[in-house]
N, C-alpha and C positions, 0 to 999 in steps of 0.2 A: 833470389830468395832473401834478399838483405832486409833484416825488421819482421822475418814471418813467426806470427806465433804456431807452435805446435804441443804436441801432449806425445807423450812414449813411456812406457812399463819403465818404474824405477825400480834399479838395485842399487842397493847399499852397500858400500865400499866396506864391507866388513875383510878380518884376515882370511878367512875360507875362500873369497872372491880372487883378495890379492892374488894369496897362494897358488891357486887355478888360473894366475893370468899368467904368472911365472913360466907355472908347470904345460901350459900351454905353449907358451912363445916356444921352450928349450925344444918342445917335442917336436914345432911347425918347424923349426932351424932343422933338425938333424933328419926330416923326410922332405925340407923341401927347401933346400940349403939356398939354391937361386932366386926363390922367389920373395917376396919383400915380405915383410913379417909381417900377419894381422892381429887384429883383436877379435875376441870371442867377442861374437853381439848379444843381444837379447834370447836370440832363438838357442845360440850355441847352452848357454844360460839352462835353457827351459830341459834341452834334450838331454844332458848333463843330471837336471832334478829329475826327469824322466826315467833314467835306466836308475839311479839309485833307488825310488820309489819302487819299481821294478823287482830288482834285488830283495829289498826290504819283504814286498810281498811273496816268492820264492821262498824267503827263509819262515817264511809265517806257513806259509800251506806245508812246506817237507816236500822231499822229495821220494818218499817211499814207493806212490804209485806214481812215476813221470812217467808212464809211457804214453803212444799215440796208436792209435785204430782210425786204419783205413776207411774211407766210405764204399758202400757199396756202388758199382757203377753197371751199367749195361757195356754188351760187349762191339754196342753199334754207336753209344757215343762216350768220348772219353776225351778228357785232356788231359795238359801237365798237370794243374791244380790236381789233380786226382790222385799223384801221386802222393800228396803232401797228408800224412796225418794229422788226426784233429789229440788232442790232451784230451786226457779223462777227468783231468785239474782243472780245465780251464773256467768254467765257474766258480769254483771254491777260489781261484787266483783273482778273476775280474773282483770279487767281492771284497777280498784282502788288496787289494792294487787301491780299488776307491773307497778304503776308510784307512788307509794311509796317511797319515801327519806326519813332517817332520820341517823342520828349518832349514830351506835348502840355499841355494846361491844364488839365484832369482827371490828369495825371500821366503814366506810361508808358504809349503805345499800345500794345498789340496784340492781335490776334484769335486768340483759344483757340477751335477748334470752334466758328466760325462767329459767338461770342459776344465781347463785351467782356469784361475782366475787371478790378475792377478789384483794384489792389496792394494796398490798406488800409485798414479803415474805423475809425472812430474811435467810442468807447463816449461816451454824452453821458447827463446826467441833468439831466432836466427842470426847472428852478425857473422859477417864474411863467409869464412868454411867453420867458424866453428858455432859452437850456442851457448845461450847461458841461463840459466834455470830462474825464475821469474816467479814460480810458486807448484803447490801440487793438489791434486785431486782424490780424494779417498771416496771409497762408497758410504759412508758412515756419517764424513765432517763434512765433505764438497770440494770446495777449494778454501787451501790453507795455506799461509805463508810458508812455514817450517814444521815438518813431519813430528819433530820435538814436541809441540804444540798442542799434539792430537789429540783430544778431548773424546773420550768413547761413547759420550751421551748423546744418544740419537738427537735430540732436542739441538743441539749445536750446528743443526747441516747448515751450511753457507754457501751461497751463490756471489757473493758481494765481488766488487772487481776490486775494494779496497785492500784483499787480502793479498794481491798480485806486488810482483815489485814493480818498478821503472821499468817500463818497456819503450825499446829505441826502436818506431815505425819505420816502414819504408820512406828513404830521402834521411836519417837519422835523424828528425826531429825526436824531440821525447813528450810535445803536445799530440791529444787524441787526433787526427787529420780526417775533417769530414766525408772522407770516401775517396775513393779514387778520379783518378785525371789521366784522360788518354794526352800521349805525348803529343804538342804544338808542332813540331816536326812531321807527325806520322799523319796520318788520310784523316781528311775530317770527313762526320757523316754527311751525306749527300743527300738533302732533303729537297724532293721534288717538289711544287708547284702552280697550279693549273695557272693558265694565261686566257684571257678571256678579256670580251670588249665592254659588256654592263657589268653593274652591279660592282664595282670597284671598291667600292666600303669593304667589300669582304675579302677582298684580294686584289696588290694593285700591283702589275709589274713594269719597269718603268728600265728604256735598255738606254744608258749614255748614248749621246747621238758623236759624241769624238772615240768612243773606243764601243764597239759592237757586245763584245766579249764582261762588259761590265754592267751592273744591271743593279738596279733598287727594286728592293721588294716589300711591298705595306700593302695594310691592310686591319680589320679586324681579328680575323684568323691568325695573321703574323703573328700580330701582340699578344693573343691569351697564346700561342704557341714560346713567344720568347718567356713571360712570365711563367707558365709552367716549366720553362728549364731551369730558369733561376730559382724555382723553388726546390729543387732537389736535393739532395746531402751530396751532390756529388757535382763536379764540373764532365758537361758533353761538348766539345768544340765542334760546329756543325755552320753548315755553308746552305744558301737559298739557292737552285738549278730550276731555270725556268722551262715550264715543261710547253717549248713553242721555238718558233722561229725570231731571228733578231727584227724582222719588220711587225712583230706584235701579231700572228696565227699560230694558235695554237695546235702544236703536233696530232691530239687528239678530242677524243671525248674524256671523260672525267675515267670511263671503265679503264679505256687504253692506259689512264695515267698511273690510275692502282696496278694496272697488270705490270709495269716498268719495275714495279716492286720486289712482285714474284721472280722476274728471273735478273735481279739483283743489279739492275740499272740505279737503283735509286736505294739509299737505306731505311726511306719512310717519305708518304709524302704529310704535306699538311695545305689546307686551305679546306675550302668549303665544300668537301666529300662527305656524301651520306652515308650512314652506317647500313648496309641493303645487307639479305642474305648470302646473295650470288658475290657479292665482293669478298664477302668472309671465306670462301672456299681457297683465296690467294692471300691474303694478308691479316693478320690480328692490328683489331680497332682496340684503339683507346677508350674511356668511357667517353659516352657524350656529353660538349660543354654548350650546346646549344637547345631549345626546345625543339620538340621533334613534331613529325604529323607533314600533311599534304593539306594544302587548304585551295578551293578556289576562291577566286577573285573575278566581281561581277560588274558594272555600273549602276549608279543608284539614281534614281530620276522620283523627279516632284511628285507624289501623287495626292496633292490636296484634290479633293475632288468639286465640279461643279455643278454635281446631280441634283434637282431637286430634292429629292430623299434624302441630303446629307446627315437631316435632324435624326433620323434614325442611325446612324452611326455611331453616334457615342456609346453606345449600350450593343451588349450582344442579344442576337435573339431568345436564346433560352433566359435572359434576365427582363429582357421587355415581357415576354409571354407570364412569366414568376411574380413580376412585379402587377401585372392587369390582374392577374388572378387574385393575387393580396390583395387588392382594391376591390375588389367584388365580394371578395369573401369576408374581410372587414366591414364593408359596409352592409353586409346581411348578420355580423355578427353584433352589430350597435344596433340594428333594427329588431332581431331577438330579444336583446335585454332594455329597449327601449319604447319597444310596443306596447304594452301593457298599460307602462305608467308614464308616457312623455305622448301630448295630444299630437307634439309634433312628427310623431310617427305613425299615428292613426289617419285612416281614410280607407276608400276601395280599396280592392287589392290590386288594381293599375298606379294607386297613388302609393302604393308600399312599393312597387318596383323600381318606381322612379323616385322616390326618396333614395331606396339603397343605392344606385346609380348614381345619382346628384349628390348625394352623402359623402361617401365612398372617393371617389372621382375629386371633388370639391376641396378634398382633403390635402390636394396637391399643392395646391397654391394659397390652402387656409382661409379657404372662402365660404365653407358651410357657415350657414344662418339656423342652423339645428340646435336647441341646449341640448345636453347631455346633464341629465338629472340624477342615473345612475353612477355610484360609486366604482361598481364594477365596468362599466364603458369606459371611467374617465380613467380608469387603471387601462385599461387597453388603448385609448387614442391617446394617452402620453406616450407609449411604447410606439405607436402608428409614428407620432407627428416626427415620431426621432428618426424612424427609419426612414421618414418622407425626405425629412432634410438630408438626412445624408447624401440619399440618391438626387435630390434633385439638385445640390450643389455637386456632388462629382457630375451630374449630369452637363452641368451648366460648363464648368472648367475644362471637362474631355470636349464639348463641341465647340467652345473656342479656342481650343487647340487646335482642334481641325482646321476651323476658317481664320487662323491666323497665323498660326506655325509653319514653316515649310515641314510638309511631309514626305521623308525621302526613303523609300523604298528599293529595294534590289529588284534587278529587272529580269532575274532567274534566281528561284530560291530554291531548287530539285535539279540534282546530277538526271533524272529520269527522266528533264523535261529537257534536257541539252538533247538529249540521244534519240527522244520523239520526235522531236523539232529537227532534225539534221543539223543542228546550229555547229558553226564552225568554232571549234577550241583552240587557245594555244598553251604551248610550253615552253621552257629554256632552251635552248641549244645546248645539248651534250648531256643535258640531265636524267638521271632514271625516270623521272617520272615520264618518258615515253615509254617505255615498257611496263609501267603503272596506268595509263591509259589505254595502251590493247589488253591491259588484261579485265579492265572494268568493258569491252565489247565496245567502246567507239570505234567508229568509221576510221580510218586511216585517212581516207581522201577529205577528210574534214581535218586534219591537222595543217596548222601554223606556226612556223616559229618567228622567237624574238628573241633577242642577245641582250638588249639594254632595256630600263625602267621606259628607256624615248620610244622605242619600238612600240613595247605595251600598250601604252599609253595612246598609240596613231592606230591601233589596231582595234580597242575595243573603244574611239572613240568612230569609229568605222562603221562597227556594227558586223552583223553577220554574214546581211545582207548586200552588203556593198565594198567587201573584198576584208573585211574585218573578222572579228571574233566576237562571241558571244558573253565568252568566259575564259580565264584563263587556270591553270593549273602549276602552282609549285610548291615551295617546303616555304614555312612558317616565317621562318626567320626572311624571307627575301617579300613576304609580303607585308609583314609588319614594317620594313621599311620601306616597298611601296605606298602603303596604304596611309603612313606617315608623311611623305611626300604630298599627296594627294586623296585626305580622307573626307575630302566634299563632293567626290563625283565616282569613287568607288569606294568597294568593300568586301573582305572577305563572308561567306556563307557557310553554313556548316553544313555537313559533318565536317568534321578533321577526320581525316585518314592515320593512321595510327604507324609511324616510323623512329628510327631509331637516331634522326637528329644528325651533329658533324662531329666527328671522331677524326683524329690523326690513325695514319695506316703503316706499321711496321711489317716487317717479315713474319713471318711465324714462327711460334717459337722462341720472340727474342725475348731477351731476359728485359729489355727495356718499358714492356709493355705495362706490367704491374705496377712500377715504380712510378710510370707515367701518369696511369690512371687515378693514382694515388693525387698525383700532384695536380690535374685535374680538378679533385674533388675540393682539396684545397684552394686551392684561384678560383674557381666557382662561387665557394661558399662564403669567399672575402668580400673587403668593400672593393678588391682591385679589379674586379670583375666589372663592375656597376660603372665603377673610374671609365675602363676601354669601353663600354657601351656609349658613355655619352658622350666621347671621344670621337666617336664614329657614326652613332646614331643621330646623336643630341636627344633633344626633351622631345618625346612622341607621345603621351600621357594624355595630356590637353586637347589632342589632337583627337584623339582614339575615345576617348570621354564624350566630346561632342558628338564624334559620328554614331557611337553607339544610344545616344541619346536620341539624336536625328530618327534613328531607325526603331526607337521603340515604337510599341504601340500604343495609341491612345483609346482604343475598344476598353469598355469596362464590363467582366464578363461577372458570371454570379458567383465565381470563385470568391469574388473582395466583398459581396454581400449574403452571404448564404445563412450566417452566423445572424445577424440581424434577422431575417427573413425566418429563421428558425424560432426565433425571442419572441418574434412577434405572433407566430402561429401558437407556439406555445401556451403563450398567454390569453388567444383568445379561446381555443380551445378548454382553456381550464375555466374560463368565464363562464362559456355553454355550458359545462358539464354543472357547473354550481347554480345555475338557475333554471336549469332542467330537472337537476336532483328538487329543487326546492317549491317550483310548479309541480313534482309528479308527489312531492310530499306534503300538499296544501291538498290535493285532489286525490290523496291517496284512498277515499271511497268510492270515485271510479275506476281507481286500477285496480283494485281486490273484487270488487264487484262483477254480478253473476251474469254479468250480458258478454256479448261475442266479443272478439280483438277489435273486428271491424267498428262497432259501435260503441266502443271503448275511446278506439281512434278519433272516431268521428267527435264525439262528445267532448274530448280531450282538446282538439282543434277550435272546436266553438269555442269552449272555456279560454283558450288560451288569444283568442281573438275581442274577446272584451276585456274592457276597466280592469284593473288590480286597483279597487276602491279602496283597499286599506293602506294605500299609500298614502306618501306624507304629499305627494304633488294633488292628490285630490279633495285632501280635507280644505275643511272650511277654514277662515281665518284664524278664530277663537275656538278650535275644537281642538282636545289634544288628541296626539295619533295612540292608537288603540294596538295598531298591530295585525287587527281582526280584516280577517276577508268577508265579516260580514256585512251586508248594508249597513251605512251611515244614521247612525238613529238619529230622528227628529228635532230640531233644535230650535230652540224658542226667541220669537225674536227680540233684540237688543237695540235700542239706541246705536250704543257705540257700531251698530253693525252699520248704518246706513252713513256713517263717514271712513267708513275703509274704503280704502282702492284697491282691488285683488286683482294680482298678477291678469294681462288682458288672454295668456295663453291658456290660465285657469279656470275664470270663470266667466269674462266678455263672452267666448263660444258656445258658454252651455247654455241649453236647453231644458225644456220640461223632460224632453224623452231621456236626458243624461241621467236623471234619477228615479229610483226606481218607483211603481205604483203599486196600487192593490188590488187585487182582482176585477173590483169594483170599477177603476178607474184605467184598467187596461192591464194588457203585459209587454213589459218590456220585450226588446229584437235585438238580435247580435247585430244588425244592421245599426242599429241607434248607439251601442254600447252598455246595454244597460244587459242585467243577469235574465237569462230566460227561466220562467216558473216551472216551466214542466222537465227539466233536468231529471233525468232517474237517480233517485237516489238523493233529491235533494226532497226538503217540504220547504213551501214558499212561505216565508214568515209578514208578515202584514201587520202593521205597526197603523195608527194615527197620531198623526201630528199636528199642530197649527200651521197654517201658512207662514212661512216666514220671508221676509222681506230682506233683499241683498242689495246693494249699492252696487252697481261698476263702476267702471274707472270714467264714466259720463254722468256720473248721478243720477242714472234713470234707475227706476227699481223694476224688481223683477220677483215676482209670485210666485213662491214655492207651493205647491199644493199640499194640501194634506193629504196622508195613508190613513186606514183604516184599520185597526187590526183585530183579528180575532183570536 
């Protein structure tokens, strides 16, 4: 007990106290002459304040009516109690008893809730057999140095350890000592473990070959195990027992070694134990300081391909089919707003098909020989030429990635195609995850095992087929430094299986477990963590970057284009709608008009299959543009006219049938371009003009006829 602090009810040495230790002692001598004289303790104290309080209330009730009244009892059950009478006072006394006050020898009487309570107790620390008071406790201040002290203002409560005096700890230092130390002498904890032949990074157990009984033990697990004791407030003296024979076999499997725990062969083990449910039923884990989950492990093989078809593989199908349909549908969207006024979109309707096709298509490589005359096209084939490029250069760089990149691929990328196939699996020796693989419904007679990363390696370089493995199965951390070792010819595959990582295993119950996990979280969350990793690991970053590179894919699906492909729909659709609104508002005398839908249609179709001669691509040189959809009124000829050279797509191709005539001199055909007369709804107006004489771009002239008009 030497340095223990404690707390106990203080009483004050007042004369009433002395007086009653006196009158004590004489009274203990003269009844009990032989035996050694006591002191009144604390309780003697209390029972003392007790019958006086007592008293006290007695003289407050009176004793006029003291008597007692039997209970009534049956004459089949009865006991002593029965004889005993109840007080006809005894209320009126409880009531007077608990509003009693007075100053007794134990200090201020009174009863809170039936209870004593008492005002103060004082802090005391233990030296030898006696104590010596250190500071007190009040409900009011907290802790106070000296009860003198006392400040009655609630506001004052104190917790501070500054108000304590000198305390002389266990061992008599009088510095605070950071916790307890089991004695060097006495058992140190027996920490068990595992012995095992791969995988030595994580645990390595090494026996003196001149003395059997002495043994080295490293590892990664060791080290975050020693640094988590070094970081505790307290000193654990603890010993490595290796859980195996002195020729390196190990006693058991990893379960056997937890279960050593439960029936107190071992006081915790440590090494690379998984945190499972079934283990937890014998031991409490520490938190985990590893990442957790079940991963397999596959080989990875070339898969450039040397199929003809390769071209088609840069692109997924749903963005090849996305992207032909854009090309089709843009090139009938420049053929709407181009027909009317660009020559170069006129002809049959065999030669409109294959425009939009050759248009459209052409646009991939920037090869149309089409102008684009309108405003509104050239706002839509800037949008076009944008998304061409982008696709045809991701086009270009995802297919020679194909044909020159190695492509390395996993050669099972589905737990559900191991278990179709019968393909044979392996896993650790001693590990749970055999009983993580019966419970996923593999075959048993398809299980393999391996002990070391050399094993693995001979086994899935075997194949399935020819006494090997398919696929392997373990925990995370044993394959990231697999796959570190060798991340050019395998590779983990997902899912990750969802586990609880490696945890140290105590007893249950122990009180070391909190403290641990604590310490744990701390080493974790340091750089000293990071230190043991590459200590053990080394750099696997570099490693694991490439491979995951190697393994991406170079398919471009319409995910990375869809946003484009949206801009551009967008935009042609608002094009259509502005020059459809503006054709059916040029012609709005045969939409209101009284002929059927059909013949509305139909007439609508004609009109929209000839010239829009109020364009600015169909005037004359010297003529200003008007605006008017009406015929070109006659123009008288000029000198200057017959040294111009007009564009050859303007006016080299025309003809007499390009302009319109007068009754007289014929009527124009939708076949020629020119406006039909007998239009419902229209009247055909008939102008005369002189012939006028035009220049081409060969200086031949050409004879405009005159109209007639009435």
């Amino acid at each position: 007990m030497q340095g223990v602090l404690g707390v106990k009810p203080y009483v004050q040495s007042t004369k009433d106290v002395q007086s009653f230790r006196v009158r004590w002692k004489r009274k203990f001598q003269q009844d009990y002459p032989l035996d050694e004289t006591s002191e009144p303790n604390i309780f003697g104290l209390w029972t003392y304040d007790a019958a006086c309080a007592l008293a006290m209330a007695v003289e407050k009730v009176g004793t006029a009516n003291f008597s007692f009244q039997k209970t009534n009892t049956s004459n089949n059950i009865s006991t002593d109690l029965d004889t005993i009478g109840v007080s006809q006072i005894g209320p009126d006394l409880l009531q007077s008893l608990l509003s009693t006050k007075f100053k007794g020898l134990s200090g201020d009487f009174q009863i809170f809730d039936g209870q004593l309570h008492s005002t103060a107790f004082q802090i005391v620390n233990v030296i030898g057999k006696g104590e010596r008071g250190v500071g007190f406790w009040t409900p009011k201040n907290g802790i106070i140095r000296k009860l003198s002290f006392i400040n009655t203002n609630a506001n004052t409560y104190s917790t501070s350890k500054n108000n304590i005096g000198a305390i002389v700890w266990p061992g008599e230092p009088t510095y605070v000592p950071i916790g307890w130390v089991l004695p060097v002498n006495e058992k140190k904890l027996r920490i068990g473990v595992p012995v095992k032949d791969g995988f030595s990074e994580f645990v390595k157990v090494t026996w003196d070959p001149n003395n059997n009984n002495k043994t080295q033990v490293t590892g990664y697990c060791i080290d975050v195990f020693d640094a988590v004791m070094n970081s505790l407030s307290y000193a654990v003296p603890y010993e490595y027992i290796p859980f195996g024979t002195p020729d390196g076999k190990p006693l058991g499997n990893y379960n056997d070694l937890i279960y050593q725990v439960f029936l107190k062969k071992y006081d915790a083990v440590v090494g690379d134990t998984t945190i499972v449910a079934n283990r937890s039923r014998y031991v409490d884990f520490t938190l985990p300081y590893t990442e957790s989950g079940v991963s397999m492990i596959v080989p990875i093989k070339d898969n450039k391909s040397k199929s003809a078809w390769t071209f088609l593989k840069p692109l997924t199908w749903d963005l090849w089919m996305t992207s032909a349909c854009f090309f089709v549908f843009i090139g009938f969207v420049i053929w709407v707003l181009q027909h009317r006024i660009n020559e170069d979109f006129r002809g049959p309707p065999s030669h409109h098909a294959g425009t939009i096709f050759w248009f459209s298509f052409s646009t991939m490589v920037f090869a149309q020989k089409e102008r684009i005359v309108s405003n509104l096209a050239r706002v839509v084939m800037i949008i076009w030429f944008f998304v061409v490029l982008i696709l045809t250069q991701s086009y270009t760089a995802s297919l020679t990635s194909m044909l020159t990149v190695q492509q390395l691929q996993p050669t099972v990328t589905d737990i559900n195609e191991l278990r179709a196939k019968g393909y044979y699996i392996g896993y650790q020796q001693g590990s749970f995850v055999l009983g993580f693989l019966k419970r996923m419904n593999f075959d048993e007679s398809k299980f393999r095992i391996y002990n070391s990363p050399e094993e693995l390696v001979d086994l899935l370089s075997k194949g399935s087929a020819n006494g090997g493995i398919a696929a392997a199965f373990d925990e995370i951390p044993y394959m990231k430094l697999f796959i570190s070792q060798h991340c050019s010819k395998y590779t983990m595959v997902q899912p990750t299986y969802k586990f609880d990582g490696f945890g140290f295993a105590f007893p249950r119950g122990s009180p070391m477990v909190p403290d641990i996990s604590r310490a744990v979280l701390n080493v974790t969350e340091g750089d000293q963590m990071i230190k043991i990793e590459k200590e053990w690991f080394g750099k696997t970053n570099s490693c694991s970057d490439d491979n995951e590179s190697s393994l991406s894919s170079n398919n471009i699906s319409l995910d990375s284009f869809w946003s484009l492909f949206l801009i551009a729909g967008l935009t042609s659709v608002l094009a259509l709608i502005i020059v459809l609104a503006k054709f059916l508002h040029e012609h709005r005398d045969v939409v209101t008009g009284e002929d059927s839908i059909s013949t509305k249609i139909r007439t609508l179709v004609t009109l929209f299959d000839e010239k829009d001669l109020s364009s600015h691509t169909f005037r004359l040189p010297d003529q200003p543009y008007s605006g008017s959809i009406e015929p070109m009124p006659a123009v008288r000829a000029s000198p200057a006219v017959t040294n111009f050279s007009p564009r050859p797509s303007t006016f080299s191709t025309q003809t007499n049938n390009d302009i319109p005539f007068s009754e007289e001199q014929g009527t124009s055909s939708s076949e020629h371009g020119g406006r039909s007369s007998t239009i419902p709804g229209r009247q055909s107006s008939q102008a005369i003009a002189p012939p006028v004489e035009l220049a081409n771009s060969n200086q031949e002239r050409t004879i405009l006829p005159t109209s007639t008009s009435h």
